[in-house]
N, C-alpha and C positions, 0 to 999 in steps of 0.2 A: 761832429761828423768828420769821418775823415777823407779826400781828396777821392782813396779807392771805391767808398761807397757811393761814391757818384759815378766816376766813373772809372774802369780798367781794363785792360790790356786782354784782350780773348785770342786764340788763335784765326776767330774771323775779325778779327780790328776789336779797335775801341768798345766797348760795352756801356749802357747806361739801363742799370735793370731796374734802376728808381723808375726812369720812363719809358723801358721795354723797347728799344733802340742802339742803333751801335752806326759809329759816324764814321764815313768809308768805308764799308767791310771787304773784305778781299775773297767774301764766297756768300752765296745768296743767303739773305736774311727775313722775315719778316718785316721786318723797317726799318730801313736805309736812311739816315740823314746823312746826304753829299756834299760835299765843300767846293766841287769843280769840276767838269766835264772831261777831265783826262782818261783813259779812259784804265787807268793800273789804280786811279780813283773811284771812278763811276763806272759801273760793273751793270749787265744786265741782269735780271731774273731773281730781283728781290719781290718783296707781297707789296710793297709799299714805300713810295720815295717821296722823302722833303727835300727840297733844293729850290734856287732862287729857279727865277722862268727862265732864267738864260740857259742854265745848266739842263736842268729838264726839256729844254727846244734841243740844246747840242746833242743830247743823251738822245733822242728823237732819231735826229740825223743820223746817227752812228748806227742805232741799233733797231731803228722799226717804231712803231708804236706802241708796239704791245712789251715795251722794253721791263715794264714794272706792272705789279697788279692797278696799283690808281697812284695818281702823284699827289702830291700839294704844293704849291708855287707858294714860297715866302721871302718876301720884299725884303731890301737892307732894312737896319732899326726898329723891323716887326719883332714883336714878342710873342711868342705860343706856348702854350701848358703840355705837356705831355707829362701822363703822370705826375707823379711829384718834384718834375724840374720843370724851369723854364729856358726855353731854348730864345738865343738872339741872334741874328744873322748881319754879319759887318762885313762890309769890304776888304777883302783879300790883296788885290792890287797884282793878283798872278794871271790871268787871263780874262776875258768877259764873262761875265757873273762868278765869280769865283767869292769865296766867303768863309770866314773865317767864324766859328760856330762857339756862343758862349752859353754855358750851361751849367746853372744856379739853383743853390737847395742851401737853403737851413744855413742863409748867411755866405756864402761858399762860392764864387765863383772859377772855372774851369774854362777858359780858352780853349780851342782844339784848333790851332790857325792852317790846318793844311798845307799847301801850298803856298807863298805868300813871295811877295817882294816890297821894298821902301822906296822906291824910286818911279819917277814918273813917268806914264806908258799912256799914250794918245789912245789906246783902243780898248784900256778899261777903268771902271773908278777905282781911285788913288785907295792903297792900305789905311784903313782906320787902326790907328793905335787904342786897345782897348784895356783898359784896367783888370788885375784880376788876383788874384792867390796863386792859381798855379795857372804857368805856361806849356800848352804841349805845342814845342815848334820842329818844323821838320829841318836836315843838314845836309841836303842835297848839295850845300857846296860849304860844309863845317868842316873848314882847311885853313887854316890864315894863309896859305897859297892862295884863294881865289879871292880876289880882292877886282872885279869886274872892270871899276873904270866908266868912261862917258861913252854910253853906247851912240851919241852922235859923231863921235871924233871916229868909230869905226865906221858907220856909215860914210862918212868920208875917204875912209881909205878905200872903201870900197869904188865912191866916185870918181876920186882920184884915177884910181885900174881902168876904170870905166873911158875915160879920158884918154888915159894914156896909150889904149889899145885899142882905140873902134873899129877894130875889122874881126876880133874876138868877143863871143857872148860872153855872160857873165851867168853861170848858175849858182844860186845862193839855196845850199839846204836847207830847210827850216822846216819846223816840228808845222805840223796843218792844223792845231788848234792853239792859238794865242799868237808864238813865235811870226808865225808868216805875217800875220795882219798887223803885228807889229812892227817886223823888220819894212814893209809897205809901208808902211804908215810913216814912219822914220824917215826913210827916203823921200816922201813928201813934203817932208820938214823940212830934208835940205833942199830943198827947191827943186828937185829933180821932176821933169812933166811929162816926161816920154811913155807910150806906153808899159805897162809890164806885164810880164809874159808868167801861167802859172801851168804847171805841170794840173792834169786832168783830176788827182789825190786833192788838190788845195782848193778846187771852185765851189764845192756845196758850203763848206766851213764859213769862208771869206765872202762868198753870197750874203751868206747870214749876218756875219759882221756889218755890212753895208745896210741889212735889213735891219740892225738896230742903230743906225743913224752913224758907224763908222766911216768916215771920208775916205776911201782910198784913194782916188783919179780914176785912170782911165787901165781898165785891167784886160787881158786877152788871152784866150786860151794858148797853149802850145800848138795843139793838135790843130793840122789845117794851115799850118803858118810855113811858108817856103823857108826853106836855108838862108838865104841870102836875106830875108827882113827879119832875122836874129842876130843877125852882124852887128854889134856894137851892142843889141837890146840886152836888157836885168831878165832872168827869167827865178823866179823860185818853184822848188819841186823836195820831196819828203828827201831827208839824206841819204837814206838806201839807195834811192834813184840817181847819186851822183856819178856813181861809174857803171848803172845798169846801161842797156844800150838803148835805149831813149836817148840818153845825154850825146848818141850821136849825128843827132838834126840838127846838133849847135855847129857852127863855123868855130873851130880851133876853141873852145870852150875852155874858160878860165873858171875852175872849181873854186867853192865859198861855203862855207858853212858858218851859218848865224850861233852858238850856243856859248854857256861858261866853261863848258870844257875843252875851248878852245884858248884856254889860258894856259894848259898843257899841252908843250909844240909837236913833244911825243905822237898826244893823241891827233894832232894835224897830220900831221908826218904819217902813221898808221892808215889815216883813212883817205891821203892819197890827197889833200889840202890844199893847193896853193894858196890861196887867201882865207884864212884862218880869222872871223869875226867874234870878237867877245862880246857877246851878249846874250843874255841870261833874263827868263823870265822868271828866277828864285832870285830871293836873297845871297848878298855875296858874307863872307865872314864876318864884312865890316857893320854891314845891314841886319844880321843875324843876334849879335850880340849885344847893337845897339837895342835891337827891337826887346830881345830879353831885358835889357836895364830899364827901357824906356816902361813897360809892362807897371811896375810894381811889384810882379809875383813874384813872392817868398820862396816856391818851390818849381823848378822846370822840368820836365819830360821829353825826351827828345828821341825825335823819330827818327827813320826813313834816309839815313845817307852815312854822315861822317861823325857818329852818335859820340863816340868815344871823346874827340878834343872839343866838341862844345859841351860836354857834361865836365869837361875837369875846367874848363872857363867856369865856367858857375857855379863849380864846388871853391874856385882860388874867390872868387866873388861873395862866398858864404852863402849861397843858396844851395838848398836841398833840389841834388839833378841826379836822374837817372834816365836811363838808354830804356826804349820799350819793347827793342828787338822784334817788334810785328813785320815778320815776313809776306811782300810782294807790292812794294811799293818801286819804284825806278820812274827813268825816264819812259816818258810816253810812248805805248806801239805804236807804230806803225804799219800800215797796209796797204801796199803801192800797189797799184792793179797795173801793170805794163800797157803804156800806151802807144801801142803799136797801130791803130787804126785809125785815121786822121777824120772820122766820119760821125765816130760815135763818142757821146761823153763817156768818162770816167766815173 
């Protein structure tokens, strides 16, 4: 049996017609198995979704209840039959519940790692490295330019500003599903206790994080907070929201955006940056390539970013690699509602 009989490339995503399923789709399907609650990943208005309960609560929040015909909630290192594969669900290590989907026939196994990172993140469980034949990894940052770095030494520079300016806020962009609760949760680490402050778009997400036993401290809405007790305070809010006119409740506000594409100064520069944070809730180049050696698989498939230089890595490496070219994968939307009403949530 060959890799495409199990599974391949459709214009709605990934396909598995052995198990009558396709893993992300990018337009409603019959049955969705989801890797993460992003949402250019997890889409509404399929008949039927498998995903871990984290993903399927997030998918919740975002879209209603009635976001899919009926779900099923499956646990890391559960095994399920569908048709004639079997599906396994491992840690992704990309945001909370996020899951990296292995799917096996007739000897064969198939990775599908989604979104994924190697590096360690307080706010969900650590990437499981999983053995396989073939790898499909995505290359959201497949550049040997993004090479990420110690996302604590940037939370420093951040503290650092923090310090050095107390009569200036500090707004720190970050993506409302994984990034925020991470870039929090970091700043926890470095000992920081003061409260912080979340634009109205980030409270149901980071709610939820805390409802699954993530530590933040002590968190506070924007809305309702005078000018003067933002002075010195961390506030995060979605990136759009950095130069909307929200950002002018802050005292002389000092812009920050948490992401990897902050490793290119251009793109600081463009989006009006002053403190430019590198960190990255994907794999960087270094993390990328290792994870493909570290795999075993003979053969790679690469998604969703920079397909072209990590498919010629693992063709100089002797692996069978090619690009999947599955169009509507990117960084996560966005939907800032303007919080112009200090009375009512967001």
């Amino acid at each position: 049996m060959r890799p495409e009989d199990i599974l391949m490339p459709t214009p709605a995503g990934l396909c598995c017609r052995l198990g009558s399923f396709h893993i992300d789709p990018v337009r409603p399907v019959d049955k969705a198995v989801i890797t993460h609650g992003h949402s250019d990943h997890a889409r509404a208005g399929h008949g039927a979704v498998l995903a871990t309960q984290e993903t399927l609560d997030l998918m919740r929040l975002r879209y209603g209840e009635n976001f899919a015909g009926t779900t099923q909630a499956v646990s890391y290192g559960e095994t399920i039959t569908l048709g004639d594969v079997r599906l396994g669900f491992h840690p992704a290590g990309h945001v909370l519940g996020s899951a990296q989907i292995a799917v096996a026939a007739n000897g064969l196994r198939i990775v599908a790692s989604g979104d994924y990172k190697n590096i360690a993140d307080p706010t969900c469980v650590p990437f499981e490295l999983v053995r396989c034949d073939v790898f499909i990894t995505e290359a959201t940052f497949g550049l040997p330019v993004f090479r990420h770095g110690d996302p604590d030494g940037e939370i420093a520079k951040l503290l650092h500003s923090v310090a050095l300016f107390p009569e200036r806020a500090h707004l720190v962009g970050a993506y409302s599903l994984g990034k925020a609760q991470r870039v929090i949760a970091l700043i926890r680490k470095a000992g920081y206790q003061a409260p912080i402050y979340l634009h109205g778009a980030l409270e149901t997400i980071t709610r939820y994080y805390e409802s699954r036993g993530v530590a933040l401290g002590e968190l506070r809405a924007v809305r309702g907070a005078v000018k003067a007790e933002l002075a010195g305070a961390i506030a995060l809010c979605p990136p759009s929201a950095l130069n909307e006119l929200w950002s002018r409740r802050f005292p002389d506000p000092v812009t920050s955006f948490a992401s990897g594409w902050m490793r290119v100064r251009a793109r600081a520069r463009q989006r009006g940056v002053e403190l430019p944070l590198v960190i990255s809730d994907h794999a960087d180049w270094d993390g990328l390539t290792a994870t493909i050696a570290a795999t075993g698989a003979s053969e790679v498939w690469v998604t969703h970013g920079q397909e072209d230089a990590l498919v010629h890595w693992s063709r100089t490496r002797g692996l069978a690699a090619r690009p999947l070219d599955i169009v509507g994968y990117g960084d996560e939307d966005e939907i800032v509602v303007e919080d112009t009403n200090p009375g009512e949530p967001l």
